[in-house]
GULODREN-927427 format. One line per 4 residues: number of its first residue (from 0); for each residue x, y, z of C-alpha. Coordinates in pm, whole numbers, m for minus. Example, Ala and Ser with C-alpha at 12.3 -4.5 7.8 and 13.67 -1.06 7.14 Angstrom:
2
0> 1230 m450 780 | 1367 m106 714
This chain:
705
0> m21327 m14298 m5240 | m21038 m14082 m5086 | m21057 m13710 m5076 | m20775 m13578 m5300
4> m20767 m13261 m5109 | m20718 m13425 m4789 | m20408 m13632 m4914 | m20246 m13337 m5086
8> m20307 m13140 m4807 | m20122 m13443 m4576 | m19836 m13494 m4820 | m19753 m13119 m4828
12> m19737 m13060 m4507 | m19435 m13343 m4492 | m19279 m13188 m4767 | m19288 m12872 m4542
16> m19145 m13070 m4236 | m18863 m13194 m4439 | m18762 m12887 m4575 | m18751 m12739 m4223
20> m18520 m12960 m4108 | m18270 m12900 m4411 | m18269 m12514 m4354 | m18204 m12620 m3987
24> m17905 m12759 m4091 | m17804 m12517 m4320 | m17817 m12243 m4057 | m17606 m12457 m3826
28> m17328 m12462 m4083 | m17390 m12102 m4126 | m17298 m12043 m3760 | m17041 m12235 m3738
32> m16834 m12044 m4038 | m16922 m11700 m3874 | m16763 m11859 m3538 | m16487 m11956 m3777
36> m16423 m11621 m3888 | m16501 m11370 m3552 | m16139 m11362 m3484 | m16091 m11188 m3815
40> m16389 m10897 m3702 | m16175 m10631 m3555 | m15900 m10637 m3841 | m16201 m10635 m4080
44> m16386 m10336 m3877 | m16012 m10153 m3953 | m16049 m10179 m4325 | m16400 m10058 m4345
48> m16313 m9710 m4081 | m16055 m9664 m4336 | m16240 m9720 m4659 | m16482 m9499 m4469
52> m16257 m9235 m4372 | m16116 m9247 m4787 | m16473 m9175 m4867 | m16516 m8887 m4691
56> m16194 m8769 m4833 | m16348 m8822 m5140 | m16638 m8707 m5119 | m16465 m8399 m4970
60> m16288 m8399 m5299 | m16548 m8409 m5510 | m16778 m8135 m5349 | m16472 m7878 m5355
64> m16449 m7931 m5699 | m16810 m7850 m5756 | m16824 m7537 m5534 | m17195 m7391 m5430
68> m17230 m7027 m5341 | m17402 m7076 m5040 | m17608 m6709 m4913 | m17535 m6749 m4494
72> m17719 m6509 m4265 | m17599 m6437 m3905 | m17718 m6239 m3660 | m17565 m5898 m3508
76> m17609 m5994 m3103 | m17658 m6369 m3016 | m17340 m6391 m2848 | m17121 m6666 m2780
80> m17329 m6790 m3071 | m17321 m6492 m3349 | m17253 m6131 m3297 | m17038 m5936 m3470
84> m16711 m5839 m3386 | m16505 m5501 m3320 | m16464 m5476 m3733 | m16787 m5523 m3774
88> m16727 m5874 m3918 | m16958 m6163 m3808 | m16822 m6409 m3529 | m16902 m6656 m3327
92> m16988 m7020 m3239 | m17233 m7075 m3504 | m17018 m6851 m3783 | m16673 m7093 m3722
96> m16872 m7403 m3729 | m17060 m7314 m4056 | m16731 m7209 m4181 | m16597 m7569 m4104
100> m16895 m7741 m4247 | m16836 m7560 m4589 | m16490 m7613 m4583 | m16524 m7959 m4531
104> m16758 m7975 m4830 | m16572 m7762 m5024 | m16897 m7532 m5081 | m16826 m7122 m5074
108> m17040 m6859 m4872 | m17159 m6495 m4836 | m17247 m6448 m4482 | m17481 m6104 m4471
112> m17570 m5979 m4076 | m17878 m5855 m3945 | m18092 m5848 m3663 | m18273 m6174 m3586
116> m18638 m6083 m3769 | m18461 m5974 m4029 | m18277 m6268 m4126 | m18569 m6496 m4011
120> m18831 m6388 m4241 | m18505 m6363 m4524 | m18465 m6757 m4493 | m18824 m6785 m4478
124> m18863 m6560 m4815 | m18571 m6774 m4946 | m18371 m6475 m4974 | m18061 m6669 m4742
128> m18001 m7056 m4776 | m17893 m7108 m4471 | m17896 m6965 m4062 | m17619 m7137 m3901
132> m17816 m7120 m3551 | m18201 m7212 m3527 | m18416 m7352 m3270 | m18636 m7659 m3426
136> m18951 m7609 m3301 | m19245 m7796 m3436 | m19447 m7466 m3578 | m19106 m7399 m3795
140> m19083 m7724 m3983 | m19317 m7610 m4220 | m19117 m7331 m4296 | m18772 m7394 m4365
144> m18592 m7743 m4336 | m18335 m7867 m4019 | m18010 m8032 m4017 | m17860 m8290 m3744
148> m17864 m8144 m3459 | m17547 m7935 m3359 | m17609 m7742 m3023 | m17883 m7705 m2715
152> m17940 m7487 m2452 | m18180 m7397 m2188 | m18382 m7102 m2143 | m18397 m6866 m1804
156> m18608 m6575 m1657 | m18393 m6245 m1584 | m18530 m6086 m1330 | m18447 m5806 m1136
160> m18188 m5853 m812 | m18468 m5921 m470 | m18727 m6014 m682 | m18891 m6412 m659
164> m18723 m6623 m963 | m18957 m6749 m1230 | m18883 m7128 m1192 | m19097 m7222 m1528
168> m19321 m7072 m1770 | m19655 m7167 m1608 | m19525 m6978 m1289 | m19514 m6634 m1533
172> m19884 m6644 m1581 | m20049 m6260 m1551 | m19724 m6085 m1583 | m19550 m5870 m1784
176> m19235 m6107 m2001 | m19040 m5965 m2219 | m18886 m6166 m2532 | m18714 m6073 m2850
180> m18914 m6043 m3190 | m18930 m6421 m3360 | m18690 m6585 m3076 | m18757 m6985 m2969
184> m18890 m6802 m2622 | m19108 m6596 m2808 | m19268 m6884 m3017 | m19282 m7107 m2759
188> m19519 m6844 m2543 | m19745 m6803 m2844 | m19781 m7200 m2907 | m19858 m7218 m2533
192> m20108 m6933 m2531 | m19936 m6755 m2265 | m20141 m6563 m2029 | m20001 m6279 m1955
196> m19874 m5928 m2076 | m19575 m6001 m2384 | m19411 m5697 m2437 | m19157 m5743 m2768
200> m18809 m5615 m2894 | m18570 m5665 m3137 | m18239 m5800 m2943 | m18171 m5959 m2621
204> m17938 m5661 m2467 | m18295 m5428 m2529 | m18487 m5684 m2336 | m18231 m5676 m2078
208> m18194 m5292 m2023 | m18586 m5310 m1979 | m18586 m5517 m1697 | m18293 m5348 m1546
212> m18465 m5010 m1576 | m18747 m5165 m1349 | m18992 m5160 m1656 | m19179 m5532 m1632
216> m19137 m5828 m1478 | m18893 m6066 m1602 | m18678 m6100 m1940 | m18682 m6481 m2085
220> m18394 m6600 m2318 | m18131 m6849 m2358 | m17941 m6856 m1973 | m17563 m6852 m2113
224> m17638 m6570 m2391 | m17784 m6339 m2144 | m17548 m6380 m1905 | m17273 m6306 m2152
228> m17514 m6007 m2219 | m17532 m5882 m1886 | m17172 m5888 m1853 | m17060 m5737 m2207
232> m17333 m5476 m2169 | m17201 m5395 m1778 | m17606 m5444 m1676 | m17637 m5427 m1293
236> m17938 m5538 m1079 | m18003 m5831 m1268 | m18014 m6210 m1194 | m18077 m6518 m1370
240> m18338 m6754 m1209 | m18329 m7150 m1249 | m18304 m7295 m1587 | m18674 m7411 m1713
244> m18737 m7742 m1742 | m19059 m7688 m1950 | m18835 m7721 m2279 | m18486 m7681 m2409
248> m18388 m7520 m2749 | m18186 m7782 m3000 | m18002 m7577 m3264 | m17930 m7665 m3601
252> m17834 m7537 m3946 | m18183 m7377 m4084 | m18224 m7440 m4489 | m18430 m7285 m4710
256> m18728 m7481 m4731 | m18681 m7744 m5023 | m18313 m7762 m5089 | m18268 m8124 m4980
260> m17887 m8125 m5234 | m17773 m7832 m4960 | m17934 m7990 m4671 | m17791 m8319 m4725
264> m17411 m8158 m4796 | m17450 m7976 m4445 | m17586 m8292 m4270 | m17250 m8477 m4431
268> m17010 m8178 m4334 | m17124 m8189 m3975 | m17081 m8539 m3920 | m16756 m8506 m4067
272> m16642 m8181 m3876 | m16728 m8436 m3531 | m16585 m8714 m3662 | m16246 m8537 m3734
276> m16219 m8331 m3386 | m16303 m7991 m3561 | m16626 m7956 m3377 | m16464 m8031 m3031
280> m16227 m7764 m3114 | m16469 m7464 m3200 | m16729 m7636 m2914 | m16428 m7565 m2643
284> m16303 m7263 m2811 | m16694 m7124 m2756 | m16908 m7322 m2534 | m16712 m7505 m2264
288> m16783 m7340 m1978 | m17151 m7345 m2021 | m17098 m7769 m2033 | m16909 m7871 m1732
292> m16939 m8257 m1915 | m16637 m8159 m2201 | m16397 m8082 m1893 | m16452 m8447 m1761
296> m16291 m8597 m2015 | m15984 m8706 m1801 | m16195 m8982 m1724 | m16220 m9120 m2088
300> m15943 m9271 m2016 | m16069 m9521 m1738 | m16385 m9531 m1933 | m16210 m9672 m2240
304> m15993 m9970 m2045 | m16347 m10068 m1923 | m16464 m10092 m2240 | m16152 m10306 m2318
308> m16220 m10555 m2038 | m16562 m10584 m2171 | m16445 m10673 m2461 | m16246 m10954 m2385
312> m16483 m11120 m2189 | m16673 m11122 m2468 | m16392 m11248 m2671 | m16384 m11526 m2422
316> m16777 m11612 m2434 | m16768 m11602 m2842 | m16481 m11930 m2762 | m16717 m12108 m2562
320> m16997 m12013 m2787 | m16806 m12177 m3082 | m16730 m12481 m2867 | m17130 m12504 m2840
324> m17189 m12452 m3189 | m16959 m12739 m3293 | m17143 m12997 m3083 | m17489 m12854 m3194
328> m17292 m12886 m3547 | m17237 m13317 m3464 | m17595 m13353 m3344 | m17702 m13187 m3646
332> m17511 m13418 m3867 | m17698 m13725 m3741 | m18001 m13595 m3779 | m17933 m13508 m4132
336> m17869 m13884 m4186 | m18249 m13963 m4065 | m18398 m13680 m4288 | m18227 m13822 m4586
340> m18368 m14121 m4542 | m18739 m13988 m4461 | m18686 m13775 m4798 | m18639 m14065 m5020
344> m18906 m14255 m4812 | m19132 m13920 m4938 | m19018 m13900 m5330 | m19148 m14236 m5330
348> m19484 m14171 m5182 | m19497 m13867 m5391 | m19444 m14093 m5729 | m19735 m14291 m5613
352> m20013 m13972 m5561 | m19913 m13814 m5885 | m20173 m13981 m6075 | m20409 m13875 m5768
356> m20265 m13539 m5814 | m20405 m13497 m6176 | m20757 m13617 m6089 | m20762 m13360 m5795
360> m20599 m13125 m6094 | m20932 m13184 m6317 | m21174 m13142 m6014 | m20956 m12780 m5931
364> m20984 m12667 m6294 | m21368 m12683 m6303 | m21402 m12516 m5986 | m21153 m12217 m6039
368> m21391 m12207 m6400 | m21722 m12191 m6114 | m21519 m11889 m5944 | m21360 m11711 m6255
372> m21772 m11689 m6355 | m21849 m11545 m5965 | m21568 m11313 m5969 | m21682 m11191 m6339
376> m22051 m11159 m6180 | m21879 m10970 m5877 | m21680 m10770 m6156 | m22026 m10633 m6291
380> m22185 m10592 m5967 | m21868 m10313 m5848 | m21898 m10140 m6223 | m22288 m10066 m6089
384> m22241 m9947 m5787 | m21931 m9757 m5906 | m22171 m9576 m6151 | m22409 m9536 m5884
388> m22152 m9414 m5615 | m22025 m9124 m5910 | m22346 m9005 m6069 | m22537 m8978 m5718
392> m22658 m8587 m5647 | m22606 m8687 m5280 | m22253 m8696 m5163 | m22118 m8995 m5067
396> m21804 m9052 m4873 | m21594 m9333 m4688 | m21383 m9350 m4400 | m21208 m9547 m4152
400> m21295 m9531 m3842 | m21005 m9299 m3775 | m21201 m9023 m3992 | m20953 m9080 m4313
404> m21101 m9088 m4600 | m21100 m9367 m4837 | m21280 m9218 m5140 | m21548 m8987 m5216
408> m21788 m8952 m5538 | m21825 m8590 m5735 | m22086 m8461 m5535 | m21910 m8416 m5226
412> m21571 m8355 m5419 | m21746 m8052 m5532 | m21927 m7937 m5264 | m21621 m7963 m4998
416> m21330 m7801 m5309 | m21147 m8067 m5299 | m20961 m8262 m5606 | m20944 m8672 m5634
420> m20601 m8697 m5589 | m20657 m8440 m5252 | m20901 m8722 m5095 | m20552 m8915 m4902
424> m20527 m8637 m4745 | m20855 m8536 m4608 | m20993 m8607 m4218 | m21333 m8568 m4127
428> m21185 m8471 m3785 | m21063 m8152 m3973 | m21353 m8036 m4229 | m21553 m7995 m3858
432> m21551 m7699 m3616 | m21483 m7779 m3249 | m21820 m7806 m3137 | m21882 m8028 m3382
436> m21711 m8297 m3293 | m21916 m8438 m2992 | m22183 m8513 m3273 | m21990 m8631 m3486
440> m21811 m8900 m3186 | m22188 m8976 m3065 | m22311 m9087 m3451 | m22000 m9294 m3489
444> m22060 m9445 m3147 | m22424 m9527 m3255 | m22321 m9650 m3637 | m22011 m9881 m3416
448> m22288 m9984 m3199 | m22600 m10091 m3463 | m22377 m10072 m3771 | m22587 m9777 m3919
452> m22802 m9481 m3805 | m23141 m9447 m3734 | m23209 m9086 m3792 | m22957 m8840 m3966
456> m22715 m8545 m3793 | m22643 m8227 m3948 | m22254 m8139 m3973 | m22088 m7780 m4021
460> m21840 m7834 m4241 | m21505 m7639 m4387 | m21474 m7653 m4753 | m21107 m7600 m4876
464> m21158 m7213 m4929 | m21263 m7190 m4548 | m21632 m7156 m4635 | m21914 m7352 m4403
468> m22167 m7548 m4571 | m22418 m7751 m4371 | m22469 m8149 m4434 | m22764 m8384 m4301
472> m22559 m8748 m4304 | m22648 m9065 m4272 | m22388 m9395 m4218 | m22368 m9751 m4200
476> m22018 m9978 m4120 | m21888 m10150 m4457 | m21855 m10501 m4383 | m21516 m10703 m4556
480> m21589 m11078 m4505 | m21815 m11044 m4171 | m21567 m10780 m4055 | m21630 m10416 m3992
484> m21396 m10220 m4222 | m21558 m9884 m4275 | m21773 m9644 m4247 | m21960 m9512 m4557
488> m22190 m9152 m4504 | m22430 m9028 m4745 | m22460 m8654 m4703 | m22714 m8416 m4853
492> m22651 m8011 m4877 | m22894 m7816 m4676 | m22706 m7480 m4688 | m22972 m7309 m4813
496> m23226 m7451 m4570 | m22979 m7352 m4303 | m22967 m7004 m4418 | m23323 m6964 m4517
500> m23353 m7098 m4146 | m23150 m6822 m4023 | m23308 m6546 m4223 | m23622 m6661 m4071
504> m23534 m6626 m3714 | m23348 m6259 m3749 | m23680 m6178 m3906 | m23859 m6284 m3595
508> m23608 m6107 m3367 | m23642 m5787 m3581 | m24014 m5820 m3566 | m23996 m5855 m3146
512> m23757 m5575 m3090 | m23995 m5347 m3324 | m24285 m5455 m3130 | m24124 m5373 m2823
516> m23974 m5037 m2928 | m24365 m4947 m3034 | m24457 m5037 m2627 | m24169 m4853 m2470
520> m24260 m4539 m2747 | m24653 m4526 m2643 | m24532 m4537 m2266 | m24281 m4267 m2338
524> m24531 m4015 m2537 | m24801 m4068 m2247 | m24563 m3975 m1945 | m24393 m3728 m2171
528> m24697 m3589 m2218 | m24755 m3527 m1856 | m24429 m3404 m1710 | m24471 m3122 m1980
532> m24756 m3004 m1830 | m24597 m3020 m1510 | m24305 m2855 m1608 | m24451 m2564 m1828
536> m24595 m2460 m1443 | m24297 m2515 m1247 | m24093 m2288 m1533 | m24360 m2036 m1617
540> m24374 m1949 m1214 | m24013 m1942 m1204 | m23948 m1658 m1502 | m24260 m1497 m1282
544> m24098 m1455 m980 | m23814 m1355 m1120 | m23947 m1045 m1268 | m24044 m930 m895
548> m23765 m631 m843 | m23777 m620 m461 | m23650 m991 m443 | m23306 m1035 m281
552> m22995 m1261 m439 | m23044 m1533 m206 | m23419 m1592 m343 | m23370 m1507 m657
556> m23061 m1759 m692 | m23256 m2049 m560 | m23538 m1925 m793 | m23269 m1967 m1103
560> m23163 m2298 m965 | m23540 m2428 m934 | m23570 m2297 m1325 | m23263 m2475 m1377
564> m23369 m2834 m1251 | m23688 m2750 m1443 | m23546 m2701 m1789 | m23287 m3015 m1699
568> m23589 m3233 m1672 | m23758 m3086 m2020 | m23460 m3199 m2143 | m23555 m3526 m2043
572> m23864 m3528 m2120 | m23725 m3446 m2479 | m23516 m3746 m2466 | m23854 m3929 m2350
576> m24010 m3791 m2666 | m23721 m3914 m2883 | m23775 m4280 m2749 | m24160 m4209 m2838
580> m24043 m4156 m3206 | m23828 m4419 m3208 | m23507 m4307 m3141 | m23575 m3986 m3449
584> m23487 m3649 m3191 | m23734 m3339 m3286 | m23559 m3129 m3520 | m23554 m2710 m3532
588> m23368 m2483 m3685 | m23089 m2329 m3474 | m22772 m2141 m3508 | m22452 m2300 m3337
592> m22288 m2028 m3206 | m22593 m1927 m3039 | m22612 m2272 m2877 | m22264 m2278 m2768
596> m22253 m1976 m2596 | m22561 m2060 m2395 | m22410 m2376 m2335 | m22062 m2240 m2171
600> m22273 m1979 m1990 | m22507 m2349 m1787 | m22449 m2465 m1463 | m22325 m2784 m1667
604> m22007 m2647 m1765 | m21996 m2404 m1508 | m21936 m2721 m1242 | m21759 m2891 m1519
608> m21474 m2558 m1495 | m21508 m2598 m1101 | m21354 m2985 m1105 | m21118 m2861 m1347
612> m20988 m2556 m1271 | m20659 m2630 m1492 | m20880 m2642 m1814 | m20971 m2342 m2001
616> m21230 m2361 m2247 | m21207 m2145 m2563 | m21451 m2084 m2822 | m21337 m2005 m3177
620> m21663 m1906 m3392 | m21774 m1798 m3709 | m21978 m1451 m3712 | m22179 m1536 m4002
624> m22206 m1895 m3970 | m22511 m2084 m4104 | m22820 m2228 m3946 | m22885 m2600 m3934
628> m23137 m2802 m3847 | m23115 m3062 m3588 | m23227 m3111 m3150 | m23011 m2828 m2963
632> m23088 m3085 m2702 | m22891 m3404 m2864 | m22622 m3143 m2960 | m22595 m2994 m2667
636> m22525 m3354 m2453 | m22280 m3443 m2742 | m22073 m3120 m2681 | m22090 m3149 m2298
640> m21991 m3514 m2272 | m21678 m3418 m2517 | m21599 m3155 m2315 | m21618 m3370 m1978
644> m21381 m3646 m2166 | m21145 m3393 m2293 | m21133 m3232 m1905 | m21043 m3596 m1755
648> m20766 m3638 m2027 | m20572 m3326 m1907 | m20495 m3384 m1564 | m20225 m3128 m1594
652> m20458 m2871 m1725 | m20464 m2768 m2090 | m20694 m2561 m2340 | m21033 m2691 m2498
656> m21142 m2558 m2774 | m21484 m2566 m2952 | m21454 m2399 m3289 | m21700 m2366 m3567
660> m21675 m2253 m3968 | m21918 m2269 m4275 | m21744 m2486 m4540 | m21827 m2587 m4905
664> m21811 m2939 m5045 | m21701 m2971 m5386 | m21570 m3301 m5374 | m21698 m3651 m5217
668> m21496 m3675 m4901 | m21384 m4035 m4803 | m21614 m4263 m4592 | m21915 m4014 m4579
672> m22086 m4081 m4908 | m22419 m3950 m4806 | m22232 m3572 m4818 | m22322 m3391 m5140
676> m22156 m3065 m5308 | m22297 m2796 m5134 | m22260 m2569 m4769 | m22209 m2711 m4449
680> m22147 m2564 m4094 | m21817 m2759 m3912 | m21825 m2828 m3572 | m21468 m2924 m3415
684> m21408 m2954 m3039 | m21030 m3033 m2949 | m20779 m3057 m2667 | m20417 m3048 m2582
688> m20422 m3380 m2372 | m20121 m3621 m2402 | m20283 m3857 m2599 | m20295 m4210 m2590
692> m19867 m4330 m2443 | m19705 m4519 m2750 | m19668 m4827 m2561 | m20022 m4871 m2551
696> m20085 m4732 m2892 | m19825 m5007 m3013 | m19933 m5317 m2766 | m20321 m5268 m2893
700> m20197 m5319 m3246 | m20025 m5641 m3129 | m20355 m5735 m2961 | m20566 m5636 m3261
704> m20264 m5893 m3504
């Protein structure tokens, strides 16, 4: 008995061959009628410029009849670019072109000047629709939208006259570069992590008069508007170094982010405004000296009868080509005879299998009834482990090998933040932390390897509100007919664990330092303990021998100065003694002004007024001032090393006052709740130093953003 199959199978596949050969033919007949007709191409390619050209018109038309007041922003000093003008109205490059482009489109404007940061962040706020000059760099696509392309530029570093030129940015690092606020140059440093010192301002002539002044090392901004800069501001000393090849700044009209109707209008306007010679107008009017390429165009000319020649050569192959395509076209005819033939040599044969046909048909039927009945039992088997996959407490997750993910089950929906319909757009590349990601490459190495892991690895990862939450996951490859496909991870939360974990060990570090702290404070007490009793002899003879009368100065200074030394080490010792009680000084009661004037009177201060002979030290006390309680000793280092700082910050000289006041709190005063209502004894020390400059003051807040 013949196999159906196997005969169906053989008379399709002539079916197929004969068919071929027909749409052979048909496509050489196609040919031939397009060689027919390429004579009629360029009268043709007339009709549609000109149907073009009418649509533009009417679209022109139509847009001025539905006018849009558009909110332009333009800068105050970006010359050739934008600037504004002796009246104070905006001009420019950028202003005549967007002026055009409206025009064109028939849309109105209100153009409002600023300084660049101000009409940045405007457009960014969607307080302006449109900046007709902006740099597209990659970190501002998410926040506004970019039209075609309509101007670049290169950047330059201005430095001052006999300095080296800065040929590129990577040649800049460690030094002190200028930029304005928000500019291209100034992103671009920031993307690149520039090292070096960035020192900021608000327009390019600032920058400029910086470097000229001999403040920093270079300036960097677009080459053409700082030299029109340097020469409208009448700079001297300056000098612009190569341009940088590290990038180039593309300008285009800058849209508020979402208004695809406006952006589309300007896209249309500017392709209309080149089209029409209005752009090579304002572009010569502007920017033709900075591109030596729009003077060449005397050689157009010669450029265009090339073109000419060109085309009539190919004029002359297309006649050749159709004198080909006409024999192919003969050949083709005779063969068409012979497939005839072989077609109604195949209806026959296909009139004789039709009965064989409808056997085959019966045997088909039962066995797509077999497969409806596996695909049913298939059907079943995916609603179980879909149920399984959603009500699992573990979270379950799959990839591609690329880290997308494919779909996720509630559990690890909830525990990463994330909605269902969020899951296209989830990595697991980004829910880890850099160091994660060697783990995570080495278990998808093993699971590529084995096609599943032997032991699980524990993941840090982000959840949507930025929060870490720890994972132990497992994964295997999902197979699609023998074929690796996937990767599916089971993941269980061991956050707690992880914390409990870390609990655990500060615990054990707390415990260590205490222990050690005990140690160092039973050493401290025991050799505390002894230098005392040394010291109580070597300052009880010294007040002895300094009640003898018949003692001259000499001895009776170096007496003072061995007392001196002596009470210097008590002091010590006391510090010793504080260690001993874990860092808790001994506490007395003592009255500052007391302690102060003792203090100015010590050899401390007494060399301290010797270095600093410029710095006069002033006391300003209470008479009746209260006593406290606290270590005369801790105080008394406290005042001295204020005083010492105070000194080094008034190289000039200057006064130092130490002032103190009783005062009564009847109020809680800000950021000292422990203070309750009651008296208290104020101790101020200040100076009339210079301060911390401004520059710093205002480059440590930049460091600190």
């Amino acid at each position: 008995m013949t196999d159906p199959s196997k005969e169906n199978k053989e008379l399709l596949e002539e079916n197929t061959f004969l068919n071929q050969r027909i749409q052979e033919l048909e496509q050489a007949e196609s040919e031939r009628q397009q060689i027919k007709y390429v004579y009629s191409f360029p009268i043709l390619f007339m009709i549609v410029v000109l149907l073009f050209i009418g649509g533009l018109a009417s679209g022109a038309c139509n847009a001025a009849s539905n006018s849009l007041k558009v909110r332009v922003g333009s800068e105050l000093d970006f010359p050739p670019y934008a600037f504004a003008d002796e009246s104070g109205q905006p001009a420019g490059f950028s202003i005549e072109l967007i002026e055009a482009v409206t025009d064109t489109m028939g849309l109105s404007i209100k153009i409002s000047t600023g300084a660049w940061d101000t009409v940045w962040n405007a457009l960014v706020a969607g307080q302006l629709d449109v900046l007709p000059i902006v740099a597209k760099l990659p970190e501002r696509l998410r926040l506004i939208d970019f039209s075609l392309p309509h101007t670049e530029t290169y950047d330059a570093f201005f430095v001052r006259k006999g300095d080296s030129p800065i040929p590129n940015i990577a040649a800049a690092r460690g030094k002190a570069i200028v930029v304005m606020r928000s500019d291209a140059a100034h992103h671009e440093l920031l993307v690149r992590n520039f090292q070096g010192n960035l020192i900021i301002v608000d327009t390019i002539p600032e920058g400029l008069k910086l470097i000229s002044s001999g403040k920093h090392n270079a300036f960097l901004c677009s080459k053409l508007i700082g030299a029109l800069s340097i020469k409208e501001h009448r700079l001297t000393g300056l000098t612009a170094g190569p341009i940088i090849p590290d990038y180039k700044r593309v300008f285009s009209f800058g849209v508020k982010k979402g208004d695809t109707e406006l952006l589309e209008k300007l896209n249309q306007g500017l392709l209309i405004v080149k089209t029409n010679g209005e752009y090579d107008r304002i572009y010569d009017k502007w920017l033709t000296f900075d591109d030596p390429w729009r003077k060449a165009r005397k050689y157009l000319l010669p450029a265009f009868a090339i073109a000419i020649a060109i085309a009539l050569i190919a004029g002359f192959w297309l006649v050749t080509l159709q004198r080909l395509v006409r024999k192919r076209a003969r050949e083709l005819a005779e063969k068409n005879e012979v497939i005839r033939l072989a077609y109604d040599d195949l209806e026959a044969r296909v009139a004789e299998r039709t009965a064989e046909l409808a056997q085959s048909n019966q045997a088909l039927q039962a066995e797509i009834t077999e497969r409806k009945r596996s695909e049913e039992a298939l059907r079943q088997s995916e609603e179980r482990y879909q149920a399984l996959f959603e009500r699992s407490l573990d979270c379950v997750y799959i990839h591609d090998f690329a880290g997308n993910f494919l779909d996720a089950n509630n559990a690890a929906l909830n525990l990463l933040g994330y909605r269902r319909e969020e899951i296209p757009s989830l990595n697991f590349a980004t829910l880890l932390s850099e160091d994660q990601i060697p783990v995570a490459l080495q278990a998808l190495q093993e699971i590529m390897d084995t096609g599943y892991q032997t032991n699980s690895t524990e993941f840090r990862l982000k959840r949507k509100n930025g929060d870490d939450v720890f994972v132990e996951t497992i994964g295997s490859v999902i197979l699609h007919e023998g074929i690796p496909s996937a990767i599916q991870a089971i993941g269980r939360d061991i956050t707690e664990r992880k914390k409990a974990e870390a609990e655990r060990k500060v615990l054990e570090e707390r415990l260590q330092r205490s222990e050690k702290m005990e140690a160092l404070g039973t050493l401290a007490a025991g050799v505390a303990h002894d230098l005392n009793n040394v010291l109580g002899i070597v300052v009880g003879y010294s007040e002895l021998l300094l009640n003898e009368a018949d003692m001259s100065s000499s001895i009776r200074s170096n007496i003072m100065n061995i007392m001196s030394g002596g009470l210097r080490a008590a002091a010590i010792v006391e510090d010793l003694l504080t260690l001993a009680r874990r860092g808790v000084p001994g506490r007395q009661a003592l009255n500052l002004n007391d302690m102060i004037v003792d203090l100015c009177k010590s050899p401390e201060f007494e060399k301290l007024s010797s270095y600093h002979p410029a710095v006069r030290i002033k006391t300003d006390i209470e008479p009746d001032l209260l006593n406290i309680s606290g270590s005369s000793v801790q105080l008394g280092k406290a005042l001295f090393n204020l005083a010492s700082n105070a000194s080094e910050a008034m190289p000039k000289g200057g006064n130092l006052t130490i002032k103190t006041e009783n005062q009564y709190v009847d109020k809680p005063i800000a950021g000292y709740d422990q203070i309750r209502e009651g008296d208290y004894v104020v101790l101020s020390v200040s100076d009339t130093g210079e301060g911390i400059p401004a520059a710093d003051l205002k480059r440590n807040e930049l460091d600190r953003k």
